[in-house]
Every structure is written in structure tokens, then in C-alpha cells.
N, C-alpha and C positions, 0 to 999 in steps of 0.2 A: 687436658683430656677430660671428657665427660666422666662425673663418677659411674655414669650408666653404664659406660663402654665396657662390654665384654672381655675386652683386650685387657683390662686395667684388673675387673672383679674376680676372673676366675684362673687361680695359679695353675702352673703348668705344670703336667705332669712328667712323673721320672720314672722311665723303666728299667728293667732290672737288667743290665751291660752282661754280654756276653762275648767275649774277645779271641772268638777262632773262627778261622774264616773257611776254613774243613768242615764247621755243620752245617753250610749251605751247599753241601756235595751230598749229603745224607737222605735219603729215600722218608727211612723211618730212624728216628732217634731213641732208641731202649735205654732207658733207666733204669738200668739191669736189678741194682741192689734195691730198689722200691719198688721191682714187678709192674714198670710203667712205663709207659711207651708214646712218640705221638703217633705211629701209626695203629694202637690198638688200644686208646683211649682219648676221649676229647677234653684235654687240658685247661681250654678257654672254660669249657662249661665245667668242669670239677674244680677249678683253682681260679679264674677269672678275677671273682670277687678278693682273693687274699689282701689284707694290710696288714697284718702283722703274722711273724714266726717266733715262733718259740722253740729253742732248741734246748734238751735236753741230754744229759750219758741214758739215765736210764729210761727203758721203756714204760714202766712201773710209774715211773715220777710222771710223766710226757701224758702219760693217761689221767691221770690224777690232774694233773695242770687246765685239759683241756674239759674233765668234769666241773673242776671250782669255778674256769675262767666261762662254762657252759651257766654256772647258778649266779655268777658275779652279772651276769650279760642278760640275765632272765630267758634265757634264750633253752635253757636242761627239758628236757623228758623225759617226767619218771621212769619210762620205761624204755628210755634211749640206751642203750648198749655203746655207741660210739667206738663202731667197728674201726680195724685197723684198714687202714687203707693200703697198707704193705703186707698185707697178710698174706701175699703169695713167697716170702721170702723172710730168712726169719734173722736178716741183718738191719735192719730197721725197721720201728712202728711210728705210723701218721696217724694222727685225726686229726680230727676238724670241726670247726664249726663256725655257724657264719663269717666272716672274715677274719678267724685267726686258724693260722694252720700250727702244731705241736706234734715234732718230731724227737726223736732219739738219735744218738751220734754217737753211743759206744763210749769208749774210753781211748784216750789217748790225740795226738796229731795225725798220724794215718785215718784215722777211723772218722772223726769229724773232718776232714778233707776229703775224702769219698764221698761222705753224705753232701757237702757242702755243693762240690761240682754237680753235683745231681741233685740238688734243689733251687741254684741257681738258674739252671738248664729248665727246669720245671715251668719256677718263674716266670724265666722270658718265652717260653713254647707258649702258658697259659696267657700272655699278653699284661700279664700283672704292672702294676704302677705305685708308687708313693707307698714301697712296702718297708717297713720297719722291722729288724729282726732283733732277737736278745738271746744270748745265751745265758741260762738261770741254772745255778749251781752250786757245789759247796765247794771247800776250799780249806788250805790252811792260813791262819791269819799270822801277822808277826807285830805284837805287839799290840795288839786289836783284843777286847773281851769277846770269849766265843759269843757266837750269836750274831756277829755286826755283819753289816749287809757293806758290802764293797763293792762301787761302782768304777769299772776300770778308765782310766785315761790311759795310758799306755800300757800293751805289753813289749814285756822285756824278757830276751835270755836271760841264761843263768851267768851271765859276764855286766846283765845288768844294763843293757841296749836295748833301746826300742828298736828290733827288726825280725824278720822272719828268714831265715835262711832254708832254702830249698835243694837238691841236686839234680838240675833239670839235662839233660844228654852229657851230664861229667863233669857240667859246671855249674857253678854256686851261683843261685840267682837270690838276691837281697832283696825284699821288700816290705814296705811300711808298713806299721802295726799302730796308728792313731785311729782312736776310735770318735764316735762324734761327741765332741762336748757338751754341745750345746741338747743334745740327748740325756746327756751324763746329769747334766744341771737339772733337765726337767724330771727327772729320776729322784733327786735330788730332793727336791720340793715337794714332790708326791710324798715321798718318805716323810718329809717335815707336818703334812697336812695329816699322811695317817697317826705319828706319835706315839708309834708300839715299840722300836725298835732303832737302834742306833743303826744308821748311812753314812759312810764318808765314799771321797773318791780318792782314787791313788793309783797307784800301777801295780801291775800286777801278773809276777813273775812264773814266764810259762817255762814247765821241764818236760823231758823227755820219759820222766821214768816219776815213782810212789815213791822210791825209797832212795836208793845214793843219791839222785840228782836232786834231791828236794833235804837233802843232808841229814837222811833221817838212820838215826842210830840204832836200826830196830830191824833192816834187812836179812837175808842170809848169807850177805856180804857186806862189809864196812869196814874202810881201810884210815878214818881220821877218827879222830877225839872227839870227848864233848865239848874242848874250846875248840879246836876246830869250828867244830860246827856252830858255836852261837858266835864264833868271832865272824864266820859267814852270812851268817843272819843278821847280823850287827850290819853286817857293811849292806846287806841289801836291804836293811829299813832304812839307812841313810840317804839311801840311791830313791827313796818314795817309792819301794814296795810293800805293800800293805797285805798282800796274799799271794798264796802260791798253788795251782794247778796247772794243766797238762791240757790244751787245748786254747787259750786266750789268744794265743800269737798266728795262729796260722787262720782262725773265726777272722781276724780283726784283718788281717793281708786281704781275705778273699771278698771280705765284706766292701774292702773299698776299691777293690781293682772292678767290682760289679754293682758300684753306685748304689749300696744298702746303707739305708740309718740305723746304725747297731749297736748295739750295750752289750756289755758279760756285766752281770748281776750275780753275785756269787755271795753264799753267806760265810762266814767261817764258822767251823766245827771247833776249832782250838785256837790256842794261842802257842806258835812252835817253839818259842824260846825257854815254852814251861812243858815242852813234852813232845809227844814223838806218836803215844796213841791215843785213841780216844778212848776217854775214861766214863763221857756222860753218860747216861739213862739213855735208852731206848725213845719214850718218849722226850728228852729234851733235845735228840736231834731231831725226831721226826721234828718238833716244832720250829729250830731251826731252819732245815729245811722248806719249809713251807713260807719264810719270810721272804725269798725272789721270787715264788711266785704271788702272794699276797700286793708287793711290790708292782709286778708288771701288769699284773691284773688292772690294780687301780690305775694309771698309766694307760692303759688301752682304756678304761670307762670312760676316764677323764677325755681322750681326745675324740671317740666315739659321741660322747657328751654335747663337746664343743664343736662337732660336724652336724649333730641334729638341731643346734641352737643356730648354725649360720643360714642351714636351712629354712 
């Protein structure tokens, strides 16, 4: 084949999979919990452009993400405010900026599952392609020095499986929670190039709940020991769990049933085999915190970079 040929030089793009065949019955589609709609906003021209999401719990942080990754991208105005684009609804906040969208998703698997069906649906209404999403966040480590940035390969229940279990009309629907590696890897190397901050990858164990289910001894309820719970911990760093929060399992199901390239990028705040709360400074989580986005940022220059260079 000629190397000239079109067919050969420019890769094909991926749009973002939507698998109900009831929204082509739909007039107008309302994205009730974003105050968005396709019949009372044009999606192609507000999101069109998107490559990369960013999803965030808090709204606070999500703002903050899309100011740093607005100065990282030279792209900020002093006097840009970087309105919420959800601001008719006070369940999630968006912005935006040239081709990265940064959202909030609350706390929990309910709460980022809502957001998720309705950013999905956003996606493919706006015609979007070759979109990259990350979930950036904190976390508890197990056996990790606070601070380390954990890049997930698997999540896993708390039995320590990679799966997501669902209850869809009374029955239990299972599905896969691998996320992309070959993501994970370039994540990876970004981390190596920037040199501020320990990365590994590992799996990373999603619960239902902040306190029993994450075996922490500090509830208003707690019915095991403290070997209990580090014999638990024990067994789930064996199993290549490296951190534990409450949304990895069900990001990583939805991301792959609709054809997304997706990370959880999570820092950890502690190490749980040496405690239960957190002890640091104020400022040494804020700084914590700010290492997945630090992380993803670079990661979006990087392939922004190397799209203006092919150009």
C-alpha cells in the first residue's frame, strides 16, 4: 500500500458506545441531573471537541483541576471564572475547557453511576471520538507510603474479584472491571519522566461503604478486632490490592461496556495497616491530592503534544 494512502495514514476513530435501543424512541433526551438536554441544548457545538474527562467526588477539586489543567494547556484567563455548566442543578458541577471536560460524581457507586449514564449519553449525543476518561482521586493505600499515586489494573470486591455486580429487574448482572493497561503503562512513564512522586499500578479494591466495609475500626458501628482487620488487609495485599475506595468497580464496568480509554488515578492519604484516620496536616493532603491531577495533566500535554507534532 502507498505510504501516501489515506486508508493507511489516518486511524480510525472510536465513538463513545451506547447500548439501548429505547433512545432511538426519544423525542428529546434530558440529562436531568446536568440540567441538559438534546432538545434544549446543541451538544455537537458545547462537547463536540471533548478528548479527555476527568472525573472527580468533589466539586471543589473538579474546579480546581480544570483551572491547573486551564494554566498547564496555556489556554487560562485571568479573568475566566470557568462557569459551571451544571449550574442549573446542584447534583453535579462541569467545566470545561478546550478539549478536556471535568466533572464531579459525589461519593459512592450510586452517585458516580448516575453521573456516568449521563455522561456517556452526553458523549455519544455530542458525536465525540477517541475520548479518554480518568477518574483522579484519593484513597486508602495498604502498604503504600501516603502520598503514592496508584494506577488501577483491576478493580476488585471486597472478596477480592475483579467484577461488578449489579441488581438489574431481581437479577444479578456481573460485569468486568479491567481497565486499559496499555493506559495504565503510559501513566506510568509520565510519572517516571515527571520524578516528584512514587506510581505503581495494582488493583484496587472497590467498597460499598468509608467504614465497616473498608475494615475500619473507627465507625459508629464495628463488630471485628484489630487482627481481624489487619488479617483482612493482609489477605487483600496478597490478592495485589494496593488501595481501597468506593467507586473504581462500577467507573471501570461502564467505561468498557461504552468503548472509553480509562484510568482511576488515585493517591493514597495513608497507609491502613498503620491506622484508620488521617493524622496528616492540612497542607500535606492538600499536596497529596493534587498529585492525580499533576499526573493527568501531564498525560494530556504529552498526547496534545504529540497530535501537534504529527500535524
Amino acid at each position: 500500500m502507498d505510504a501516501k494512502d489515506p486508508k493507511q495514514s489516518t486511524p480510525c476513530s472510536s465513538p463513545v458506545g451506547v447500548h439501548n435501543p429505547h433512545l432511538d424512541a426519544l423525542k428529546d433526551d434530558i440529562l436531568y441531573h446536568f440540567n441538559l438536554g438534546t432538545g434544549t441544548h446543541d451538544l455537537p457545538a458545547m462537547f463536540g471537541d471533548v478528548k479527555f474527562v476527568c472525573v472527580g467526588g468533589s466539586p471543589w477539586r473538579m474546579k480546581a483541576f480544570i483551572e491547573f489543567i486551564a494554566a498547564e494547556l496555556r489556554m487560562e484567563d485571568p479573568k475566566a471564572e470557568y462557569p459551571n455548566i451544571c449550574a442549573g442543578t446542584d447534583r453535579y458541577a462541569m467545566y470545561k475547557i478546550g478539549p478536556v471536560l471535568s466533572i464531579s460524581h459525589g461519593m459512592g457507586i450510586p452517585s458516580i453511576a448516575i453521573m456516568l449514564h449521563e455522561l456517556i449519553k452526553l458523549l455519544h449525543h455530542a458525536h465525540c471520538t477517541d475520548v479518554t476518561i480518568f477518574r483522579i482521586g484519593t484513597s486508602g493505600g495498604i502498604g503504600l507510603e501516603p502520598g503514592t499515586v496508584v494506577l488501577t489494573k483491576q478493580s476488585v470486591d471486597a472478596t477480592f474479584l475483579p467484577k461488578f455486580e449489579q441488581m438489574i429487574l431481581g437479577k444479578t448482572v456481573v460485569r468486568n472491571t479491567d481497565l486499559d493497561q496499555s493506559l495504565a503503562q503510559e501513566l506510568l512513564q509520565c510519572s517516571k519522566e515527571l520524578n516528584q512522586f512514587e506510581t505503581v499500578i495494582g488493583n484496587t479494591m472497590c467498597t460499598l461503604d468509608f467504614y465497616e466495609g473498608q475494615a475500619r475500626l473507627d465507625g459508629a458501628f464495628c463488630s471485628f478486632s484489630e487482627k481481624d482487620k489487619q488479617d483482612y488487609l493482609s489477605k487483600a495485599s496478597e490478592a495485589g490490592v494496593c488501595n481501597i475506595e468506593m467507586e473504581s468497580s462500577v467507573f471501570a464496568a461502564m467505561c468498557k461496556l461504552s468503548g472509553l480509554r480509562a484510568a482511576v488515578v488515585c493517591v493514597t492519604l495513608l497507609d491502613r495497616l498503620k491506622g484508620d484516620q488521617l493524622i496528616s496536616s492540612h497542607e500535606v493532603l492538600h499536596s497529596y491530592q493534587q498529585r492525580p491531577q499533576l499526573l493527568v495533566s501531564s498525560y494530556i500535554k504529552k498526547r496534545l503534544n504529540s497530535k501537534t507534532e504529527c500535524c
